[in-house]
C-alpha positions in Angstrom: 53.5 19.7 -6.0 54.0 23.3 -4.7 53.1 25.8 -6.8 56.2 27.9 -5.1 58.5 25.4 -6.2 57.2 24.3 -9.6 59.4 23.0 -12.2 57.3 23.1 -15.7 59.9 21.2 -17.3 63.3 21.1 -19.2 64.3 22.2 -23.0 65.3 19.1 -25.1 67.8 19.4 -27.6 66.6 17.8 -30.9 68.2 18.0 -34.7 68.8 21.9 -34.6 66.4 23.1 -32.0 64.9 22.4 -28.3 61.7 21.0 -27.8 60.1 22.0 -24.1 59.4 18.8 -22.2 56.7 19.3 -19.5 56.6 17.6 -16.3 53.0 15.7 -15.5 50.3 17.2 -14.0 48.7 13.7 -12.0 49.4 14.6 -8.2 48.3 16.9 -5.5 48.6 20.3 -5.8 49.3 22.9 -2.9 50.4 26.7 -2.2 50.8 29.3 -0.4 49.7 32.2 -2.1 46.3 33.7 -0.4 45.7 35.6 -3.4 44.8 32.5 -5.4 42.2 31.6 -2.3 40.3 35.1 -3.3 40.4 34.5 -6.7 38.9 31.0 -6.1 36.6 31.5 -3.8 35.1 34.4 -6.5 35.3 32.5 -9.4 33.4 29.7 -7.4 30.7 31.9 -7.2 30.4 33.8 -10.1 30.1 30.3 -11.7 27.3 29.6 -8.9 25.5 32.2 -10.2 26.1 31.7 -13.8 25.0 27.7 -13.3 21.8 29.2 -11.3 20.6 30.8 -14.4 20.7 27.7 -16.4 18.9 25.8 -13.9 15.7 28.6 -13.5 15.8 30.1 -17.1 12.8 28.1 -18.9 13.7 26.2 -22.4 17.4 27.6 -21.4 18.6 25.7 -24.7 17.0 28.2 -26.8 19.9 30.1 -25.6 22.5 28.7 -24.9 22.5 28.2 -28.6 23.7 31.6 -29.7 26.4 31.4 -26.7 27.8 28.2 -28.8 27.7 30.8 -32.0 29.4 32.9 -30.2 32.0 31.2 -28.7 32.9 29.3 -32.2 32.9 32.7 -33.6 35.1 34.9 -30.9 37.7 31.0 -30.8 38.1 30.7 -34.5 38.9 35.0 -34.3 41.9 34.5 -32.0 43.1 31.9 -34.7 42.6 34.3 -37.5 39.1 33.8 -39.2 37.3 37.2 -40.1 33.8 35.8 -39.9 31.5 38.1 -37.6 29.0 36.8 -35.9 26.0 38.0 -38.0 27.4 35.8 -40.7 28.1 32.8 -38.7 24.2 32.7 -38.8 24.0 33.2 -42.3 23.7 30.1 -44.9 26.6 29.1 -46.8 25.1 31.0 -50.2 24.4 34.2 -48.5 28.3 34.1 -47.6 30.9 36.0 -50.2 33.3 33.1 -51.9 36.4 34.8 -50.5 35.3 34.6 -47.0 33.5 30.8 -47.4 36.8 29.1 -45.7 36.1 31.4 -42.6 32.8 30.7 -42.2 33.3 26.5 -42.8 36.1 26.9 -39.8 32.6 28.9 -37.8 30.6 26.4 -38.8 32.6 23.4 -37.5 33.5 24.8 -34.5 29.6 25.0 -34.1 29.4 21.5 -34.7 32.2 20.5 -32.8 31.3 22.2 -29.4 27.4 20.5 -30.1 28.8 17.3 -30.3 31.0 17.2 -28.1 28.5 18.4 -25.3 26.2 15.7 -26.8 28.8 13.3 -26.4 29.0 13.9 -22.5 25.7 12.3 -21.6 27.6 8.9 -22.7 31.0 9.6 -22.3 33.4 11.4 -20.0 36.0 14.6 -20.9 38.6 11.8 -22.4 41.3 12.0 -24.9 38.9 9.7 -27.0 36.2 12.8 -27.3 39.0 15.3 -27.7 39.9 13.6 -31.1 36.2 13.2 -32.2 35.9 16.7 -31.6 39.4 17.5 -33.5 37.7 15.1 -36.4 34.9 17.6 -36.8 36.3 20.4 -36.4 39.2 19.9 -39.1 36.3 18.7 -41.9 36.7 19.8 -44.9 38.8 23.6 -44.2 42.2 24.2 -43.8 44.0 21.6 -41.9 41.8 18.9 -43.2 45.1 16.8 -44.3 47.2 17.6 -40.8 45.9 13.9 -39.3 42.3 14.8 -37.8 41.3 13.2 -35.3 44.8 12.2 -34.4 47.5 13.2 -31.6 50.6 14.6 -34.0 52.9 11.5 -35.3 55.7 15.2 -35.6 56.8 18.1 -34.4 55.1 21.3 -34.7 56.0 24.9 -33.1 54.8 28.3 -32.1 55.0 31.3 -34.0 57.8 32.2 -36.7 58.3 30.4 -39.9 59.7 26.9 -38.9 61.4 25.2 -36.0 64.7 27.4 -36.2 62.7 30.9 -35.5 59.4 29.2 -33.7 58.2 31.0 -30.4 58.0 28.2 -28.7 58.3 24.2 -29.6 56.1 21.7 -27.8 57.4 18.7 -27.2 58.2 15.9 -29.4 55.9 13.6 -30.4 56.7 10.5 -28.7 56.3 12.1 -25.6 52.6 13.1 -26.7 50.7 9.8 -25.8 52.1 9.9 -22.1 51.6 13.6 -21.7 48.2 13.1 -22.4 47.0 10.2 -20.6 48.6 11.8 -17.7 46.2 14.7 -18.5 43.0 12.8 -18.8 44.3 10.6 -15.6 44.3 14.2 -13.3 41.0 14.7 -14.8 39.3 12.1 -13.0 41.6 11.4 -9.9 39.7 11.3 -6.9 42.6 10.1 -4.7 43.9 13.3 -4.6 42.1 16.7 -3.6 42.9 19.9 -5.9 39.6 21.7 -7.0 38.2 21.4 -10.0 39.0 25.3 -11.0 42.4 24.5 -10.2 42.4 21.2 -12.1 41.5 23.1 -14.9 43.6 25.9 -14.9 46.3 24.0 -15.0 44.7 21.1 -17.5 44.4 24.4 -20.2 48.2 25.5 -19.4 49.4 21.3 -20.0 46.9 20.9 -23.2 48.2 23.9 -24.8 52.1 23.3 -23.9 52.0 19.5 -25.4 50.1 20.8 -28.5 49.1 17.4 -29.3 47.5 17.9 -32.3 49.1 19.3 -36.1 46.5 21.8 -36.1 43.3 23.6 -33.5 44.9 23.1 -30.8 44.0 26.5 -29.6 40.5 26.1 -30.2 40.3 22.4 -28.7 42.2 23.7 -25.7 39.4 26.4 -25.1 36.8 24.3 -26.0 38.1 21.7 -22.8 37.5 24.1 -20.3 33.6 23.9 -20.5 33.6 20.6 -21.6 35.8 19.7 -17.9 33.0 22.3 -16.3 29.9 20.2 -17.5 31.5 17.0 -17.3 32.1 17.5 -13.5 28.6 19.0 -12.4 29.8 22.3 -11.8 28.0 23.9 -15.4 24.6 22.3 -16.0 25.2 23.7 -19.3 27.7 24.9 -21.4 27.1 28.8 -20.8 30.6 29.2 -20.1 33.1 29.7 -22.7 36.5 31.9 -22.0 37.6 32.9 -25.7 36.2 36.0 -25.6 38.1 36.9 -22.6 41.5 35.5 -24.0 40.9 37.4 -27.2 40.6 40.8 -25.0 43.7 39.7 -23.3 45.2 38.3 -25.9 49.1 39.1 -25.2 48.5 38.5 -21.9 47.1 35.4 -22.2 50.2 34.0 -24.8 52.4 36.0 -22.1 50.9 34.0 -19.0 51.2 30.6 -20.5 54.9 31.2 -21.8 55.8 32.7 -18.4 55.1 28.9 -17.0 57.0 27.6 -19.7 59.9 29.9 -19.3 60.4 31.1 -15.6 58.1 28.2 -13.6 55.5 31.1 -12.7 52.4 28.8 -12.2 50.9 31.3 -9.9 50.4 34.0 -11.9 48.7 31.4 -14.9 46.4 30.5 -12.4 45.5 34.0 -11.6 45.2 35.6 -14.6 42.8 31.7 -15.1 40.9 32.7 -12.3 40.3 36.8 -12.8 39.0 35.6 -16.4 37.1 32.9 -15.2 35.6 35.0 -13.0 35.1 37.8 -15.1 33.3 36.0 -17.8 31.0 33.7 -15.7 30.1 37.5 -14.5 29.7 39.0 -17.8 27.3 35.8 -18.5 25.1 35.9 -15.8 24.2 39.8 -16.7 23.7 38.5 -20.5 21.3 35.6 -18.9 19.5 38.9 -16.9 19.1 40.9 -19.9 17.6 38.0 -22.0 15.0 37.5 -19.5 14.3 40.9 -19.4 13.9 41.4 -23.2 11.9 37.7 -23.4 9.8 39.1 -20.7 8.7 42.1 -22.8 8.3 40.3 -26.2 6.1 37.8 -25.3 4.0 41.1 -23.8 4.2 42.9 -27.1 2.9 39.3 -28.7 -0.1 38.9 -26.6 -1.2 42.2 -29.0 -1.6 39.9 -32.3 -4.4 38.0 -31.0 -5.5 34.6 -32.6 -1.7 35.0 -34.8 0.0 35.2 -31.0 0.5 31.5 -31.0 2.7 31.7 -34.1 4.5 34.6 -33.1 5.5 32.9 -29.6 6.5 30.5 -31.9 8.6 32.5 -34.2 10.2 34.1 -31.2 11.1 30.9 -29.9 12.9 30.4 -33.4 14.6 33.9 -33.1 16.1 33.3 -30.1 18.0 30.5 -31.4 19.1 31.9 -34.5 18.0 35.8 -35.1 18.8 35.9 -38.4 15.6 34.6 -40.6 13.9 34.7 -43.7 10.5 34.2 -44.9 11.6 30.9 -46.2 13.0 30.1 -43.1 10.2 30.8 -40.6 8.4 28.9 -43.4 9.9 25.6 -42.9 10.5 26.5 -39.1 6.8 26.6 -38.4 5.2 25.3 -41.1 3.3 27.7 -42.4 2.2 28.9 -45.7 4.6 31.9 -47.4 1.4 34.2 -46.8 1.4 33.5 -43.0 5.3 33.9 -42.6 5.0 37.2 -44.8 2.0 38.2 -42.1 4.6 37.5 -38.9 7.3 39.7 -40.2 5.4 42.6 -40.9 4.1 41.9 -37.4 7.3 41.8 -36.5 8.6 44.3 -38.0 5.9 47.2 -36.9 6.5 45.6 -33.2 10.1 46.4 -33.9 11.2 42.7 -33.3 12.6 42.4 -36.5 14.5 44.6 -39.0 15.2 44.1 -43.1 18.9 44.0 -43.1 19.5 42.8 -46.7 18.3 45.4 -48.6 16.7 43.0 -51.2 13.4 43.0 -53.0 13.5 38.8 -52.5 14.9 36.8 -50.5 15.4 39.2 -47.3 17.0 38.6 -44.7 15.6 40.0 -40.9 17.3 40.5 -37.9 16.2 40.4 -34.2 18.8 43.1 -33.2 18.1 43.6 -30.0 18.9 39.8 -29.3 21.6 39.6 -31.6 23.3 42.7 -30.0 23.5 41.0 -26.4 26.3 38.5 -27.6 28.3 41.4 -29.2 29.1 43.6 -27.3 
């Protein structure tokens, strides 16, 4: 298939509306736009670069933790959750009741993208783990009823109030099983030769026209694009995660998807793909830079608390996968006494590692801010 001549697919009439039918995605793929060859050819190696860092950085999981926060936090944004990313880190009890919903979508999403990048060391990107994933991330919150777990048994729709004034309709649900097992098929197809980056441009713009799911498709549809990355060799680890770029770009994202949908435009979808690929596998190399940078200087200032250095290289080690502690938490963290955690934060604290954020005479809460402050801005 030609991008130039691509037909995305034909509107269905159904009982009072008209449900958009894509075309499958399992074949060769070709153009003729040289634009889309620079765009590749930099997103190749801004991901190069980004997968260098995860192979050289040492006990990269420590980080690549709070890039999973992130992510579940900036994804579950774009579907309307106010949770910011402070409190993603936060227990449930330390959250305000009106916002607890938020923070369970956070949470799951967090548990969702964990296991599902668990779930890679025994089995490939499949439909199968999509709908584990879609199981956990549907527990318990809104949505919970709207067949987790499950490819949609009905129709669903885009924007408006119901199928008469929706933005767009996906299609019906008997085309759904099809759809998607020609989308897992072009996963894995090595008789024909499309790059991956290409593959999974256009696997993002086919998951989130079938809408297979009731509910989080938007989220699951994000959450495939590293998922494809590390499941195909090209991320070592999942340091890549694109929601913060759609959430920038938010109208044009929505605008780039419809514009396949509507006028056949695959090429500029795979740009606007690309430039944001690109763009954030950029954006996390610099963030890997700067945390090496800052590690590199803490475990200077450490080397100062003599025969208590060993816990506080350990404490750090702690902070840097979740920078929001308390003394109860380095507690049971390091397993130390409440007089020894109580000794590390003032360390901390007159090192200028950690700050008192909660403005409580028990149970404080600290922050590393300077960590912390690297995934938000």
């Amino acid at each position: 298939m030609k991008f130039e001549t691509f037909k995305a697919g034909v509107w269905r009439q159904r009982y009072q509306y008209k449900s958009f039918e894509p075309v499958p995605v399992n074949h060769e793929w070709i153009w003729e736009d040289a634009v889309i060859n620079t765009l590749l050819e930099s997103a190749n190696r801004a991901l190069g670069e980004l997968n260098a860092f995860s192979l050289i950085v040492p006990d990269i999981d420590l980080f690549i933790e709070m890039h999973v926060v992130k992510e579940a936090q900036t994804s579950s944004r774009i579907e309307g959750t106010q949770t910011g990313i402070d409190e993603a880190l936060m227990p449930e009890d330390q959250i305000q009741p009106e916002k607890r919903n938020d923070w369970r979508e956070v949470r799951n999403y967090i548990d969702a993208v964990n296991g599902a990048i668990a779930e890679l060391k025994r089995l490939p990107l499949s439909n199968r783990l999509l709908k584990q994933t879609h199981e956990t991330l549907m527990r318990g919150v809104r949505g919970e009823h709207k067949q987790p777990g499950e490819f949609r048994s009905s129709q669903n729709w885009i924007g408006g109030s119901s199928l008469t004034d929706a933005v767009f309709i996906p299609p019906h649900s008997d085309g759904v099983p099809d759809l998607m097992s020609d989308l897992e098929a072009f996963w894995h197809n090595e008789q024909i030769v499309v790059p991956h980056l290409i593959r999974v441009a256009i696997s993002h713009y086919q998951f989130e026209t079938i809408h297979p799911f009731l509910d989080g498709n938007g989220r699951i549809g994000r959450l495939m694009i590293p998922l494809y990355l590390v499941s195909h060799g090209l991320l070592a680890k999942p340091s890549l995660y694109l929601s913060d770029f759609f959430e920038r770009n938010r109208t044009s994202y929505y605008d780039a998807l419809m514009r396949v949908r509507v006028a056949n435009d695959l090429i500029h979808w795979v740009r606007f793909f690309l430039r944001g690929l690109a763009e954030t596998a950029n954006k996390g190399r610099d963030v890997f830079r700067q945390i090496l940078l800052l590690r590199n200087e803490m475990e200077h200032r450490v080397l100062d608390l003599g025969k208590r250095a060993a816990n506080a290289r350990n404490l750090l080690n702690v902070l840097y996968r979740k920078p929001l502690v308390s003394a109860s938490a380095i507690e049971a963290a390091l397993s130390v006494s409440t007089p020894t955690a109580n000794a590390l934060i003032r360390d901390f604290e007159r090192l200028g590692l950690l700050k008192e954020i909660s403005g409580q005479l028990r149970g404080r809460t600290y922050v590393f801010d300077r960590y912390l402050n690297l995934f938000i801005s």
